[in-house]
Steps between C-alpha positions, in 0.01 A plus 500: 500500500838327514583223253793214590660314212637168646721294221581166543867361491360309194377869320846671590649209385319503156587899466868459579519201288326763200704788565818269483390349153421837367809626616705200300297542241593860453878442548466218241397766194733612319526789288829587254596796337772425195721660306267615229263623720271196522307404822425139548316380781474114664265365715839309665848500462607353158618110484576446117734715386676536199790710494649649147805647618777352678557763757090495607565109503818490818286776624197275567701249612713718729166598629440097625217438188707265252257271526201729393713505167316351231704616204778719406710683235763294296776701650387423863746245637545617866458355736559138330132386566354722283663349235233179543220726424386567119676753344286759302737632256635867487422856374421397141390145525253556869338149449155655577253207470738313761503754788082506451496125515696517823167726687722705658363779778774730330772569240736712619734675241692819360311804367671465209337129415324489210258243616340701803162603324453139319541334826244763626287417239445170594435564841795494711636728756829650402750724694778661326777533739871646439803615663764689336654689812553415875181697590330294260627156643351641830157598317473121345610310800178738731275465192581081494494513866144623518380277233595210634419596817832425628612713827805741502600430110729791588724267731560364160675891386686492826672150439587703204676785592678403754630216247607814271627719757728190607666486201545868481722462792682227366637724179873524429601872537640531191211401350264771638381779293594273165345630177317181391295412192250236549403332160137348492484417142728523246285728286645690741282556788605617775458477889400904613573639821129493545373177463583234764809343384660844485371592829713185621809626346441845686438297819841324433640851455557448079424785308288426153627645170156546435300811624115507692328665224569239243278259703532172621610246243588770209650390176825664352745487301853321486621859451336609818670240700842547328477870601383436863839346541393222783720361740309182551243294277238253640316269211339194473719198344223493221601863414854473538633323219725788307485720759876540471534516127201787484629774305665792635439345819838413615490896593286414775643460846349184593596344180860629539546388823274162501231597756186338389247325738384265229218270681324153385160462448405382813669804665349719256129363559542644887661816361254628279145401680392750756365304771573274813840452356649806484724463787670235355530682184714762730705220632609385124595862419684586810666139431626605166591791625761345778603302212557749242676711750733307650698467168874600567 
């Protein structure tokens, strides 16, 4: 005995219509993997955010969600609309009861935020995010990418290197293969060849006084730099005051010869956050590079 299924348009309809839903429905879930290890899942892409770190905060916008932004860090002030949103306070002051008042679908943050398992605590989904190199900037910007459910994040990277690699062709030839010391703080930390400021100066063709195996951002001593005998300096403004009168540091090349990159605190903002930004960070080194190089 032979059987004949006949559907109507109005049946194929309904099952095309089903299939489609499901299929949204599954693209619309979303599940993270952070920093620390921690899975989060949504039901839908996230639209309150709060953002505790500057660098996560261009990165969402970069990525075209500004407006999910709900709430951000108190040293968040790019781009210039995020500084209309509440500010949430920093490391030590993370103004807790705010950011739950705000309902956000996520806080995204540092692993090294000492407010991750409170917030958890009280029932909000938290990813701890981070970049400290140029394969990390790459990580974020796919991890953010997915999570928002934005497509090709990684266009975002591209932008970026070719902004770098620009600049890298734009370097004075007596400025190439420089030993540079990059102050951070004046504790001192420095800039290694390993996190991704130093991996800048390498792509400008600057070699770092400091070595891989002291990490990124290691501190030293005064000694240490005195010793390393750099050619050039680069330091924030806030850091720089003395810099000249430091002692036994007028045996330092740079000193001797006046070649320090000494950048305000707007230029050091886009200097020292790894992010969408970091091709313009290239552009104000290779700058102060023509600069400091074209002295007679």
């Amino acid at each position: 005995m032979q059987y004949t299924m006949k559907l109507g348009l109005g049946s194929i309809l309904g099952l095309f219509l089903a299939l489609a839903a499901g299929l949204s429905q599954a693209q619309a879930r979303v599940e993270i993997k952070d920093d620390l290890g921690q899975i989060t899942h949504w039901t839908q892409p996230p639209q309150r955010i709060v953002t505790l770190l500057p660098s996560l905060t261009e990165t969402v916008c970069e990525l075209g969600a500004c407006a999910r932004l709900v709430g951000v860090d108190r040293y968040s002030n790019h781009p210039a609309s995020v500084n209309k949103l509440p500010k949430l306070g920093g490391l030590d002051d993370t103004q807790v009861e705010t950011i739950v008042s705000l309902r956000p679908d996520v806080v995204l943050l540092a692993p090294s935020s000492r407010v991750t398992e409170r917030l958890r605590g009280l029932g909000l989904k938290v990813v701890t995010l981070e970049a400290k190199s140029y394969a990390d900037v790459q990580r974020v910007l796919a991890k953010m990418g997915q999570l928002l459910q934005v497509n090709d994040a990684q266009a975002v990277w591209r932008r970026i290197d070719a902004l770098v690699g620009a600049a890298a062709q734009d370097i004075p030839a007596q400025a190439r293969g420089a030993l540079v010391y990059y102050e951070v703080d004046r504790s001192p930390y420095a800039a290694g060849p390993v996190s991704f400021m130093g991996e800048t100066m390498a792509r400008l063709g600057l070699r770092n006084i400091i070595t891989p195996e002291m990490g990124p951002f290691p501190k030293i001593s005064p000694e240490f730099v005195v010793r390393a005998k750099p050619q050039l300096i680069m330091i924030g403004k806030r850091n720089a005051d003395g810099l000249f009168q430091r002692p036994g540091w007028d045996r330092i090349p740079a000193i001797h010869d006046k070649r320090v990159c000494v950048f305000d605190a707007q230029q050091s903002d886009v200097l020292a956050r790894p992010g969408p930004r970091m091709g313009e960070a290239a552009q104000i080194m290779a700058r102060c590079l023509r600069e400091q190089y074209a002295k007679p």
